[in-house]
N, C-alpha and C positions, 0 to 999 in steps of 0.2 A: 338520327339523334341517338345518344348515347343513353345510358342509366346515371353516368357523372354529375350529371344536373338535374334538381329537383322537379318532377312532374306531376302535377296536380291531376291524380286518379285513382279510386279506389278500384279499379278493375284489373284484375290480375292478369287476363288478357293483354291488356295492354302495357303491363310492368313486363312482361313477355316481350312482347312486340318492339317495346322500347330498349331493352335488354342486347337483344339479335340485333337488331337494327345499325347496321358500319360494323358489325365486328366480321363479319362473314361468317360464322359458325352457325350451324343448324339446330343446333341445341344448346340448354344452359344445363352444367353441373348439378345435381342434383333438383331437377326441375323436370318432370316427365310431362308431357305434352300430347295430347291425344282430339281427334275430331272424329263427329261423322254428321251425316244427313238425316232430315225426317221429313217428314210431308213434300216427298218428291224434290226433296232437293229445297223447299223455301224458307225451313228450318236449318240453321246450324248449330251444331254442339258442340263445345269444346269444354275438355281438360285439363287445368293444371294443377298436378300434384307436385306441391313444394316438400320432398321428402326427405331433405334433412335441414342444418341450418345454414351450410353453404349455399343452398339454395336458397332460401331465405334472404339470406344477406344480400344476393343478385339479385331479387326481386323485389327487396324490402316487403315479404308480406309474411304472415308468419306461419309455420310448417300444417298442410295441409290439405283438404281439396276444394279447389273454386271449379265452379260447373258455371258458364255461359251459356244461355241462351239466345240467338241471334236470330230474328226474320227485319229483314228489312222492311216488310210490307207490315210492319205490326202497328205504325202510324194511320195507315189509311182506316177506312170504315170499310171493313170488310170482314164480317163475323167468324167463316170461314176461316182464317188463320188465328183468330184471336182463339177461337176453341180448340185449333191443333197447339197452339202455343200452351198453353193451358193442360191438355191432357201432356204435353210433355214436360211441362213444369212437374206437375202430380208424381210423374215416376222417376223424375230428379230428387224430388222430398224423400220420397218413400224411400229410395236409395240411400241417400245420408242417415233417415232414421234407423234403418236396419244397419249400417255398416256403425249405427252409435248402440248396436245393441237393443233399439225399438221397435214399436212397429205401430201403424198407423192409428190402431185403439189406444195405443197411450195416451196417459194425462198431457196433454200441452196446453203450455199458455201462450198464444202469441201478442207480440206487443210490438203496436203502430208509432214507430219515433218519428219526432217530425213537429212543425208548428204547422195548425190546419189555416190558418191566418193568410201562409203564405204559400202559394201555390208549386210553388219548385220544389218547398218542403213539406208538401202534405200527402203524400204518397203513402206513408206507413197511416195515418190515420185513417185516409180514404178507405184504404184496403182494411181496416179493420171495420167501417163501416158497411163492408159488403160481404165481412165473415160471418159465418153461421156457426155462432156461437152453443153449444148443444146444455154447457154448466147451467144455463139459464133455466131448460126445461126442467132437469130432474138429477139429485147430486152424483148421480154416474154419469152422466154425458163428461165427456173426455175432451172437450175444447171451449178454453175459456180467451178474454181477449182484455187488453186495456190499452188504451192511449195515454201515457203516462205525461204528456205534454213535453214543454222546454223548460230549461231553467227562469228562464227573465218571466217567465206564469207563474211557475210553482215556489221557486226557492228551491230546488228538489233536482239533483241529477235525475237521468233514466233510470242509470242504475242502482241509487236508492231508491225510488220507488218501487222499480220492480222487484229487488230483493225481498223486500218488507210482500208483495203479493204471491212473493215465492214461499214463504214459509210460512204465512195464512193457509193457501189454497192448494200445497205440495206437488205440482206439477211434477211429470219427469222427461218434461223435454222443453226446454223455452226455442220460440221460432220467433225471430227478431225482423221489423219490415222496415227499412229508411230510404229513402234516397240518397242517391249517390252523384259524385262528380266524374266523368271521362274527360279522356286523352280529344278524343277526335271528334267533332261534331255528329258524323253519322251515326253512332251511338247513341242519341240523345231520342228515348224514345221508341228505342228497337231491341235494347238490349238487357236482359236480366240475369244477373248474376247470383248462384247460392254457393254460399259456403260454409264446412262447418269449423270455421274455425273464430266465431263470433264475429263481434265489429267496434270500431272506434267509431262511435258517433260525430257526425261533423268533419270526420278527418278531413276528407276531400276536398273541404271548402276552408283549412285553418280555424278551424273550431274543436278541435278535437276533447271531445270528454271523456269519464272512464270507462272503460272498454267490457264490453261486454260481451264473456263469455266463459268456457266451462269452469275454469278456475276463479272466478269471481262470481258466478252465480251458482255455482255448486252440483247443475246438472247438463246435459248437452245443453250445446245452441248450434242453432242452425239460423245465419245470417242470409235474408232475401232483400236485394236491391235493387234498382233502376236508375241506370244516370240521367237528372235532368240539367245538368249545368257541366259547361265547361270555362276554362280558363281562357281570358280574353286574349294571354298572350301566343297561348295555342295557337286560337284563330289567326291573329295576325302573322307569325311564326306559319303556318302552313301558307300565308297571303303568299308572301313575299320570299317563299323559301327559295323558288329558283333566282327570283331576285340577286341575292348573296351566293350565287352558287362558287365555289371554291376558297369558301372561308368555312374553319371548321366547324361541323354542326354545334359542339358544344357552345361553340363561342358566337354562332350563329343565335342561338336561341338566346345567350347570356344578355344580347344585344337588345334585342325584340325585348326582350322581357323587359332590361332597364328603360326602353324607348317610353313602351306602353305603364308600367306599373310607377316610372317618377312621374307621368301628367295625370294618372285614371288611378294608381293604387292597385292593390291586388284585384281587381275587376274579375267576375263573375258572370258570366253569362246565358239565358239563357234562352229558346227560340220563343218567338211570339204567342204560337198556339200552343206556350207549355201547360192550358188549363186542361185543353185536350188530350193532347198525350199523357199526363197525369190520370186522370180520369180514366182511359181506355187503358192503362198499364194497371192500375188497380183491381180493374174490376178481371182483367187476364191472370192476374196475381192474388186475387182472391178464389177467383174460379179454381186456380190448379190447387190451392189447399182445401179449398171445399173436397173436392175430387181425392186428394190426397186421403183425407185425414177423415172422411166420413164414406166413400167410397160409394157402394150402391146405394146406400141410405139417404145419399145427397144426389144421384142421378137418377135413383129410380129405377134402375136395371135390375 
């Protein structure tokens, strides 16, 4: 599959993956790419720094860096990788906050996007649900939090709400949590992406609102997400792909996609046990900012 055709994903990895993919080239222009391993190999890490606007434009994402986090076993109940995922979430954040010029005692506000209503979209809430908020005890604690809700609640973008708590409360770092849409099913679940170069709320699923980040909110962001939905015609489109095999991929997927979206619409999908996975990526995604951003204070060491 080409980059020619529009893919429902906000994962950069996978604007990568889509990119390479039939061209034969090991790399994209202006797009550096980097991996490695952590807890024995069941963690994967990757990099991609979109470093100018050629690159960008390949990717459609905008100039920057997206860090992936991959354990495939981060679905199961098994505490044990939920807490390596987690401590290495922790020094992914810490990372972007120091390379924004931060550091972990900074003011931050983080804000959970998302309707709690609905389970696929309640991941930024969750996970502000399980942050430890420190502004509450005493006016120097250095992390505050809100769930600013959805429009069809409030009347109210995210990003006016949040601005309007940005200049109450003068944070100097916004850490932004949503859900997100991937390319590929195995993703759904397993994978966490930070970047700092904000986010289009909803993009992933054709919703897209105003975008949130350092130029519209005035100080860094740093954008944390999890895909829990993909694209129905994906799924089908991977069903049947050898099916069609030597018809070209663009026009392969152009097919699937009219087949599926003129009886079903832009279809959306997402797995059965997405309350679970939701639930367990939050509280993995809350753990690594606790750790982050309060450090011993929050583990007791």
């Amino acid at each position: 599959m080409t980059s020619r055709f529009p893919i429902r994903t906000d994962l950069a990895v996978e604007a990568r993956e889509s990119s390479l993919s039939g061209s034969g080239a090991s790399q994209i222009s202006g797009v550096l790419f980097q991996q490695q391993q952590a807890a024995g190999g069941r963690i994967q890490v990757s990099r991609v720094l979109v470093q100018n606007e050629k690159g960008a434009r390949a990717l459609g994402k905008p100039k920057g860096n997206y860090l992936t986090v991959e354990a495939q076993d981060l679905w199961k109940d098994e505490g044990g990788i939920h807490r390596e995922v987690s401590r290495v979430l922790a020094r992914q954040i810490r990372a972007l906050l120091k390379e924004a010029g931060l550091s972990p005692s900074s003011r931050v506000l983080t804000a959970g996007l998302g309707n709690p209503a609905v389970t696929s979209d309640s991941l930024g809430p969750q996970v502000l649900g399980n942050l430890r908020v420190t502004r509450t005890l005493d006016r120097e604690g250095t992390v505050s939090g809100i769930a600013p809700g959805v429009m069809a609640q409030t009347g109210m973008e995210a990003a006016e709400v949040i601005r309007g708590v940005i200049r109450e409360t003068e944070p100097e770092a916004l850490l932004v949590v949503d859900a997100l849409a991937a390319r590929s099913v195995r993703r759904l679940g397993t994978t966490i992406q930070l970047t700092d170069t904000g986010i289009h709320p909803g993009s992933g699923v054709g919703n897209r609102r105003s975008r949130l980040d350092a130029s519209s909110m005035g100080i860094p962001v740093i954008a944390i997400g999890a895909p829990t939905v993909v694209g129905a015609a994906a799924i089908v489109y991977d069903a049947v792909e050898n099916l069609l095999e030597g018809v070209e991929a663009e026009h392969r997927y152009q097919v699937v996609r009219e087949l599926v979206e003129s009886r079903l619409g832009p279809m959306i999908v997402t797995p059965k046990d997405v309350d679970d996975r939701v639930r367990r990526l939050s509280f993995v995604i809350s753990e690594g900012l606790n750790i982050a951003l309060l450090g011993d204070a929050y583990t007791g060491a």
